[in-house]
N, C-alpha and C positions, 0 to 999 in steps of 0.2 A: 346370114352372112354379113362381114362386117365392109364397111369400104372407106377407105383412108385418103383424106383429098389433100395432094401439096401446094403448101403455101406460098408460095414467090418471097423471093429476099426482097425487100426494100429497094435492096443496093446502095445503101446510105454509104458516105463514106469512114473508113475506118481508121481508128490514129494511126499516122503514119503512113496515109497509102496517098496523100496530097489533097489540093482543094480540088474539089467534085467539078464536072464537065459546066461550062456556062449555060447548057442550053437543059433546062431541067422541068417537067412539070407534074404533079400528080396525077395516075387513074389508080382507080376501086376494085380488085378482083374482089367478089363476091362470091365466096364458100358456102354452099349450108352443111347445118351438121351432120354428122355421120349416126351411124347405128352402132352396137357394142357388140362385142361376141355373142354375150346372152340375148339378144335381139330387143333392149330396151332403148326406147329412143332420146337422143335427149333432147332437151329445150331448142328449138328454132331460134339459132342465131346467127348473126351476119357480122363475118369479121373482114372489119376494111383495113386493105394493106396497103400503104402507099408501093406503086408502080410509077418508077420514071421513063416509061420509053417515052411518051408526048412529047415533045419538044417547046421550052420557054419560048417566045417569041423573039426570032434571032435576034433581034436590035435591040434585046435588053442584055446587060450587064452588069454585074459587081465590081467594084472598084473600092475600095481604101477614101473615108468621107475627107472631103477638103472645105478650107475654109468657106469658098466659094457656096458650099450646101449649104451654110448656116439655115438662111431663110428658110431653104424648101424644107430641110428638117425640121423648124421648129414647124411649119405649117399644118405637116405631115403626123407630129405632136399634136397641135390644137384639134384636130381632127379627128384624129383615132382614140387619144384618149380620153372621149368623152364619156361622162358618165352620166345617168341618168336617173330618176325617180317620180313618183306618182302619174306613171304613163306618160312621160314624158314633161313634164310641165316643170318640172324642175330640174337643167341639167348645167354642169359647168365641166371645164377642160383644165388642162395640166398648163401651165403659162412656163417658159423659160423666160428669165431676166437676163441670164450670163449669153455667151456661145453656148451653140446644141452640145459641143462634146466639152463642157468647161468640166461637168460631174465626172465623166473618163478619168479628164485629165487630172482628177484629184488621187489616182493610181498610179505608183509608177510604170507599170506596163498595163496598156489596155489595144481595145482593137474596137474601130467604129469605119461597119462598111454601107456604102448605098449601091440601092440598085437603081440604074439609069436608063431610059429610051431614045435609043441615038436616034430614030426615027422623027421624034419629037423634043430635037435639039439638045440631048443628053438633059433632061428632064427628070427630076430625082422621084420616084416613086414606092422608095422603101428605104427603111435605115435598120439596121441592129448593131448595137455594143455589149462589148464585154470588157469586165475589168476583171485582170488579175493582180493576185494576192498569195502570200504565202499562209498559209492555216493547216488546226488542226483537221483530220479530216480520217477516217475508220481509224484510229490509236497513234496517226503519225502527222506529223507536219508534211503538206504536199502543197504543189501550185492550185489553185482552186481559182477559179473563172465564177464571177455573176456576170448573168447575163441579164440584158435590161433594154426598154425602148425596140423590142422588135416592135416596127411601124408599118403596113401598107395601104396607100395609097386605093381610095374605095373605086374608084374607076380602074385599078388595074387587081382585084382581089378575085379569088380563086382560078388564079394563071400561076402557081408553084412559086411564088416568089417569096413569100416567107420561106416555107421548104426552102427554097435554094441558097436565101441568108443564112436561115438554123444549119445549112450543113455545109454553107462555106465558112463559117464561122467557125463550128466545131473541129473542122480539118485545119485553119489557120492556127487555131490558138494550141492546138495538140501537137504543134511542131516547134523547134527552134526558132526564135529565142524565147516562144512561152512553156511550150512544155507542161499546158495542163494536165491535169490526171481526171481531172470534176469537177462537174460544172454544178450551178444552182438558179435557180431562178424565181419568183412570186409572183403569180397571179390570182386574180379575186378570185374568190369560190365560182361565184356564177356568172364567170367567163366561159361557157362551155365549148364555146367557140375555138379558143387559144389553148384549154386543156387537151380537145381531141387532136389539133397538129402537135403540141409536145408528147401525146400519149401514140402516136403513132412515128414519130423522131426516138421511141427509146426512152423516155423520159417519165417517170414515177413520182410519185406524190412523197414527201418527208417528211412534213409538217404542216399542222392546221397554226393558224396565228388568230391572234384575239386581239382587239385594238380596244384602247383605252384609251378617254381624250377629256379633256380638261376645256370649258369655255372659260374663260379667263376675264368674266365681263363682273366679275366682284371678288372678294378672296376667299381662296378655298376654304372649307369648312368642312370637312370630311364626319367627324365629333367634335365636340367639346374636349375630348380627353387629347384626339392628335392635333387641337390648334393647340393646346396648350403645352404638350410636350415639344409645338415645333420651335420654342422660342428659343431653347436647351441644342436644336441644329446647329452645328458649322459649319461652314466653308469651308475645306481641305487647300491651304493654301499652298501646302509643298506637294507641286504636281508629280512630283516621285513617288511623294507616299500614296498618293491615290493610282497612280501605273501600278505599285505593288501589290495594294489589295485587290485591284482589278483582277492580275492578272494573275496572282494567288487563289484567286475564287475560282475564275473559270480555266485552270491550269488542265490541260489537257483535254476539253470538253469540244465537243464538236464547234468549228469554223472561228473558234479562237484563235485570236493572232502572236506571235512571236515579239514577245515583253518587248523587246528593243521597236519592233513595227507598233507595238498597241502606242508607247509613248510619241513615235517621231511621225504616224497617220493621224491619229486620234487625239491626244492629249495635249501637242504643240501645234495643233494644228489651230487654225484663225475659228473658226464654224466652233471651237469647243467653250462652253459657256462656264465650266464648275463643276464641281464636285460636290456636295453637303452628305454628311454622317451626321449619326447618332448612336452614342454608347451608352448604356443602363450601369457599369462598371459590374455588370457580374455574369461578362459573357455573350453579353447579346450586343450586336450589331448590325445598324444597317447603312446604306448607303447607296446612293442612286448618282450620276452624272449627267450636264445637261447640254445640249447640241443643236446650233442652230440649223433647223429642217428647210428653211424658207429663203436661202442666199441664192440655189442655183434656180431654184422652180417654185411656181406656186398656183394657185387654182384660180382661176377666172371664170365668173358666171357667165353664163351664156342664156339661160332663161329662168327665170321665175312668175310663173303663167303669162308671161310677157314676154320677148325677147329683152335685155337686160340693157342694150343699148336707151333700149324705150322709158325703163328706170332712170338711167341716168339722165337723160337729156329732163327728164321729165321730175325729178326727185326733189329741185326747190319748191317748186308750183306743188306737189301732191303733199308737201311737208307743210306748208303755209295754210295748203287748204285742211289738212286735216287739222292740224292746230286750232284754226275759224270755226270747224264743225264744234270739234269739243268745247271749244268756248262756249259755242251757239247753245248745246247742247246744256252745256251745265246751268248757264242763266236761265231757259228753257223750264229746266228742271226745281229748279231753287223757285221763281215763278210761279210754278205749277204747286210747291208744297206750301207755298207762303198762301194762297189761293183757296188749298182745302186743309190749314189746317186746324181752322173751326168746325168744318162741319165730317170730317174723316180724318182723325192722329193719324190710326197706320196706315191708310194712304202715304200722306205729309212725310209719316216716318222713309217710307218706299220710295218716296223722290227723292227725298235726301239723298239716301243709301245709294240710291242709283246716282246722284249729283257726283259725290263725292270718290263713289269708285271710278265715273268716267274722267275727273280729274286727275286719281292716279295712276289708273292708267296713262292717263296722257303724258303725265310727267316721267312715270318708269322709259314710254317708247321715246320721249327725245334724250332722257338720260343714256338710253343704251344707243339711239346715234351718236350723240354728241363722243360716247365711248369707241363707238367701231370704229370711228373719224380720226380718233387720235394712234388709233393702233398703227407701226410701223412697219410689224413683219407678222407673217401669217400666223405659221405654228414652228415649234419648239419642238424637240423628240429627249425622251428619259432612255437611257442606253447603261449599260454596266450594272446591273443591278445585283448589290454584294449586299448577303442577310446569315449572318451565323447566333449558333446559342438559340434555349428553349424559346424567349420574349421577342426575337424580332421585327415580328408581325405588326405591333402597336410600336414600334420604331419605326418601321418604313412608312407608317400612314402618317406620321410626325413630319420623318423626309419628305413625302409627296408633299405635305401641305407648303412646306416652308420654300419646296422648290418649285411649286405654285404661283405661289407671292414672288416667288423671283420672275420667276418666267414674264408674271403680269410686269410688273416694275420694270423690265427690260422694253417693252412696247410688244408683247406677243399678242395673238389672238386667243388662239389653241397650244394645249400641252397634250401630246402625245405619245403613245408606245404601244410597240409591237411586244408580244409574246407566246408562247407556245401554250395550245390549251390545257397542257395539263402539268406547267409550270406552276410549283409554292408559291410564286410570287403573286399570279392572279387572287387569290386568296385576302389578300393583305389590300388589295384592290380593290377589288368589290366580288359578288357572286360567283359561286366555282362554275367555271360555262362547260368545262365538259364532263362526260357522265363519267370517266373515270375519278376525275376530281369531286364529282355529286357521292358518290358510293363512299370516298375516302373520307369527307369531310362527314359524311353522314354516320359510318365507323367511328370517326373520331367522338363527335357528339355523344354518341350511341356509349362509347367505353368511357366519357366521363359523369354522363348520368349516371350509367349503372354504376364508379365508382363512391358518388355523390351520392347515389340510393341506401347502397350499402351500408357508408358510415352514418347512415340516418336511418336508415329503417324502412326504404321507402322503396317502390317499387317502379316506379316511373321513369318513363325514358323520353326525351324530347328529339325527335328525329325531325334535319333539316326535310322541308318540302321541294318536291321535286317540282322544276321548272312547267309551266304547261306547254302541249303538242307545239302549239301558235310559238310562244317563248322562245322552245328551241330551233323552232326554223326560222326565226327574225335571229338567229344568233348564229344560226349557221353561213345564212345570207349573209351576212356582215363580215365573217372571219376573209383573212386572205390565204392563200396556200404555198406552201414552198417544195416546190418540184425539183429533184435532181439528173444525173446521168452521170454514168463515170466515163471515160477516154482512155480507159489504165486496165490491161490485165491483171494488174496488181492489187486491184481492189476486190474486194470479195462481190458475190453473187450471189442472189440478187442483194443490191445496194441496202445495210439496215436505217432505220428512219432515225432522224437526228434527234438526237437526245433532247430533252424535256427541257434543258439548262444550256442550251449550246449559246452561243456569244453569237448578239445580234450587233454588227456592223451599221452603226448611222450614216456611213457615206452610201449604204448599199438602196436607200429612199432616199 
């Protein structure tokens, strides 16, 4: 006998039905599986469904963020988004420079609301925003929503209050005068935390991203063959012709924006750095655009097996003293070879060696302070990325390098960009990171040896290797993900994942 267990709605709110009740919080019905007609059973699982009967804590509320929040949001920021590494030993947080909603406001319509405890003096203990935009989005131009900075406060977490943001939010922005249709958002892979409330909001996975990043503490060098094609780069100095090809390229392609929006958000906007192409004259072209990342926000350390404060306060004193060791050390050593070496050369030769690398050492680490020191902005982000014709690929690594040297030359740190894992463009980059791109590229390989065996006689096939176990889960770690939700009947069911080439937005980091 088979038995069939119903699932409780959500009750989430629906477009157009208004903003959900203030008083909101989550419980778990707990399902287990059922049996099948044939009487096989299947797998032991537990499906948790948000339940709002609980009631938020009456004295909280949602409200429209005012200037007054600034502080508690950024705080609320420093806080939450911290991240972390080597069990903790190394962590740093997101820093705003501007006002908390100054990123918003670089949207003509957006929406940024907090949640507050009147109890505790209207006290801000959660923020989320969203900006809206017009794009493309399933074959048509629609309102599209990113959403971004959901934050809560760690003394009031697992009381429904993100829940109650995510869905006062999605009811505000799906009404007059925003009239979303679908929303998007990114978070890290191994936030699992923030995946299971979107995953339980309705909300699906679109895209994997892969970041790529440039330290910019010498100049890039990628080959010998892309430093020296990048001397042959220009500068696009008629910012029309580069809106053109932009918007030529990604014409029609998911979350692309409308030619007149790509030029009067992106192209005239202050944050936009340049343009640089390169053309071979027989077809092949590339071109990347450069964007300052680091105006509204930026990342402040918080430890490095120390608390960071302890660095600073402490970093002339530990700089002067290591300086004195090395000295100490190399006379020490020079001493020691001068000593034996009558009676032991390779000895005498082994001080040396060891003299003279602790010298260069020493001179590379004050070289790369003296470097950080002068840096003035963090990182830089590569956005637009337009490649046509057979030869592209040793064009754009020409572009990377020369928009490298720019980037440095500006006072950056870091050069930056997101991408989809199984975007052409990765390629041109460095390593193909996912297995659709390993198969393809390995195909590729595969059919120019064999065509290269053939007109030689030879049987031989050189196929790339594939990543190890380790490899691809320090790559998976790393990637960010971009999750969506639609608000629109109108949009098909279920939602398909954003194409491989969709136009990635630099106001959207």
């Amino acid at each position: 006998a088979s038995s069939r267990l119903a699932v409780e709605d959500a009750a989430l709110p629906r477009p157009g039905e208004g903003p959900p009740p203030s008083v909101r919080g989550p419980l778990y019905q707990v399902h287990k599986a059922s049996t099948t007609r044939d009487g096989s059973a299947h797998a032991a699982t537990r499906a948790r469904v948000p339940r709002l009967e609980r009631a938020m804590k009456p004295t909280l509320r949602i409200r429209p963020y005012a200037p007054a929040d600034d502080a508690a949001c950024k705080r609320l920021e420093l806080v939450a988004s911290q991240f972390q590494s080597c069990r903790g030993l190394v962590k740093a947080a997101i820093e705003h420079y501007a006002a908390f909603d100054a990123k918003a406001q670089q949207f003509a319509q957006h929406l940024v609301l907090v949640c507050t405890d009147d109890e505790l003096g209207g006290a801000v203990f959660g923020v989320i925003a969203v900006a809206v935009k017009r794009a493309n989005c399933c074959g048509a131009l629609r309102k599209v929503g990113y959403v971004f900075d959901l934050r809560v406060d760690q003394s009031h977490q697992r009381r429904g209050i993100a829940l109650a943001l995510s869905a006062e939010a999605e009811a505000r922005v799906s009404q007059a005068p925003f009239e979303v249709e679908y929303l998007y958002l990114s978070v890290n892979s191994d936030n699992t935390k923030a995946k299971a409330l979107y995953s339980r909001m309705g909300w699906s996975l679109c895209s994997k991203r892969c970041l790529f990043f440039d330290l910019l503490s010498r100049p890039a060098a990628l080959t010998s063959e892309a430093r020296a094609a990048a001397g042959g780069v220009l500068r696009i100095r008629d910012t029309s012709e580069a809106v053109g090809k932009t918007a030529d390229a990604y014409a029609g392609n998911d979350l692309c924006l409308e030619r007149e929006e790509l030029e009067r958000s992106l192209f005239l906007s202050p944050l936009y750095l340049g343009t640089f192409a390169l053309a071979d004259g027989r077809g092949s072209y590339a071109q990347l655009s450069l964007w300052h990342s680091s105006f509204f926000t930026g990342f402040l350390p918080i430890r490095l097996l120390f608390p960071w404060e302890l660095w600073r306060v402490s970093a002339p004193l530990l700089f002067v003293s290591a300086a004195a060791t090395a000295a100490c050390a190399f006379l020490k050593l020079l001493s020691a070879a001068s000593a034996n070496q009558t009676s032991s050369p390779y000895k005498s030769a082994a001080l040396y060696a060891s003299a003279l690398i602790t010298a260069l050492l020493a001179a590379k680490a004050g070289r790369f302070v003296r470097w950080a020191r002068s840096r003035s902005h963090f990182r830089a982000r590569l956005f637009g990325a337009v490649h046509e014709g057979p030869e592209w690929e040793p064009l754009m690594r020409a572009v990377r390098v020369r928009i490298s040297d720019e980037a440095r030359d500006l006072g950056f740190t870091l050069l930056v960009m997101n991408t989809d894992v199984d975007a052409p463009l990765n390629i041109a980059f460095g390593k193909p990171t996912s297995a659709r791109q390993r198969r393809a590229a390995t195909a590729a390989a595969a059919a120019a040896s064999a065509t290269a065996a053939a007109s030689e006689g030879e049987g031989a096939q050189h196929l790339l290797p594939a990543p190890s176990a380790k490899a691809q889960k320090k790559e998976e770690k790393a990637m960010t993900e971009f999750w969506h939700k639609s608000l629109s009947p109108a949009l098909p069911s279920p939602l398909p994942l954003l194409e491989a080439q969709a136009f990635f937005d630099p106001r959207d980091f």
